[in-house]
C-alpha positions in Angstrom: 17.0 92.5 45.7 19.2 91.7 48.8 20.7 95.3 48.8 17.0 96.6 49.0 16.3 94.3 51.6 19.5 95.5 53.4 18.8 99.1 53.0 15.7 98.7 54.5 16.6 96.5 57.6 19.5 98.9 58.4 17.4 102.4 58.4 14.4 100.1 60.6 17.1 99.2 63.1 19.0 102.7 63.3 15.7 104.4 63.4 14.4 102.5 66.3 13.5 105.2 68.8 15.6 104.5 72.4 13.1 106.3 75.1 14.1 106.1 78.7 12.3 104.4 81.4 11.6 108.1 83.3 12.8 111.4 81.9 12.9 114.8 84.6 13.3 118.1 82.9 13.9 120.5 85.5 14.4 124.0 85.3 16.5 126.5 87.8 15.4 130.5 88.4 17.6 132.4 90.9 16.3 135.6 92.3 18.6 138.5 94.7 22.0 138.9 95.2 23.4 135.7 93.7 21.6 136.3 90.7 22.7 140.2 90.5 26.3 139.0 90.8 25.9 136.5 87.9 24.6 139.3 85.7 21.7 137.6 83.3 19.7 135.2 85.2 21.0 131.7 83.5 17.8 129.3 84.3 20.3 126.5 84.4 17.9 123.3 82.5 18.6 120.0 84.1 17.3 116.7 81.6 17.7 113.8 84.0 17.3 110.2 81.9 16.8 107.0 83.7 16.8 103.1 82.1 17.4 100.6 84.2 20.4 100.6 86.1 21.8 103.8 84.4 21.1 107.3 84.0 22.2 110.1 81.9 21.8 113.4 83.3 22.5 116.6 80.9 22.9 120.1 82.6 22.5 122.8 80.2 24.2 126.3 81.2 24.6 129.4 78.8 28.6 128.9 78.8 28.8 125.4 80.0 27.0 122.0 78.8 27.6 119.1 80.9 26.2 115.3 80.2 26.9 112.8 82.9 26.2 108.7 82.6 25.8 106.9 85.7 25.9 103.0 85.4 25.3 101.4 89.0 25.9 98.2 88.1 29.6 99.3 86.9 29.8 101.4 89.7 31.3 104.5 87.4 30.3 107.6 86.4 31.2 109.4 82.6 31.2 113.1 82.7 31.3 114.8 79.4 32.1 118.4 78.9 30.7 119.5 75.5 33.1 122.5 75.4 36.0 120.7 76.0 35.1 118.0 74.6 36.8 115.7 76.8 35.0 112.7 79.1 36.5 111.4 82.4 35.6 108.3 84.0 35.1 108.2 88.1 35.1 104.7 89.2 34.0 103.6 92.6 36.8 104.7 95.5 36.8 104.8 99.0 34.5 107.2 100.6 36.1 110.4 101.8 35.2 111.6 105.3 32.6 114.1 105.0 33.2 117.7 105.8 31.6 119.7 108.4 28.2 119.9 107.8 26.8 123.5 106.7 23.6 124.6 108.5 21.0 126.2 105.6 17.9 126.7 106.1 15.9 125.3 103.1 12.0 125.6 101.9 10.4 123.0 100.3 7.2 122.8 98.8 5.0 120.4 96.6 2.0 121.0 95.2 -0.1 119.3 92.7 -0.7 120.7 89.3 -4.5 119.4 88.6 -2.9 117.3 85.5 -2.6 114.4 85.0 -1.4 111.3 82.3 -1.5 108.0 81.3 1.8 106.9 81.0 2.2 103.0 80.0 -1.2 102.0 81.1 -0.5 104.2 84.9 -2.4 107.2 85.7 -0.1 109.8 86.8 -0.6 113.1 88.3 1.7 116.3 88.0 3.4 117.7 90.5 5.0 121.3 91.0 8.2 120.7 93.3 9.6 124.1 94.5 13.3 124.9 97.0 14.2 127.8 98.2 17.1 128.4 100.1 19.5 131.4 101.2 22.6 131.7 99.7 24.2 134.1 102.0 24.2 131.6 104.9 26.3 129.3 103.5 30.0 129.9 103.8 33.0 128.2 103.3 35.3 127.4 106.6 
């Protein structure tokens, strides 16, 4: 009988579903020149996590998949490389100075969707954030 009851108090406890606070799924499309040069168009999917004080934010790329874990009250981020399978920790440094700032020109635009939830008792509407910005102006100096 106490095995059974083990069992059972185990597979509730691992099964517990761990949901995050807020979760932003985010998807990239790149049109002209920089996406010519890149051959396919990658749509690069961004899955951004938050609970609490940390986040987890997992950038998902045809050749490259990238998880990050950002705890503010530690003060450290954990990137993890999936194809190298290797994590490195960043702790909190000194600031560097910044670098010259880069004038881009960048369009913005939000608009609402018409849809809308409830999400934990809070109606929430949808919202379609869009950014456009020109590659070509940036350079490097």
């Amino acid at each position: 009988m106490k095995h059974w009851l083990t069992t059972i108090l185990v597979f509730a406890v691992c099964s517990a579903v761990v949901r995050a606070d807020v979760t932003i799924v985010q998807t990239t499309t790149m049109e002209g020149g920089m996406s010519a040069m890149g051959g396919a168009n990658p749509s690069p999917k961004m899955t951004n996590r938050v609970k609490g004080m940390k986040s987890r934010n997992d950038i998902e790329l045809p050749n490259v998949n990238v998880s990050t874990i950002t705890d503010l009250i530690a003060k450290q981020v954990v990137v993890l490389r999936h194809d190298q399978k290797t994590a490195q920790i960043l702790g909190a440094a000194a600031p560097v100075a910044p670098a010259a700032p880069a004038t881009v020109k960048i369009d913005g635009s939000v608009a609402p969707t018409g849809r809308s939830r409830v999400i934990d008792g809070i109606k929430c509407d949808e919202y379609s954030f869009a950014t456009t910005m020109t590659m070509g102006e940036m350079s490097v100096s």
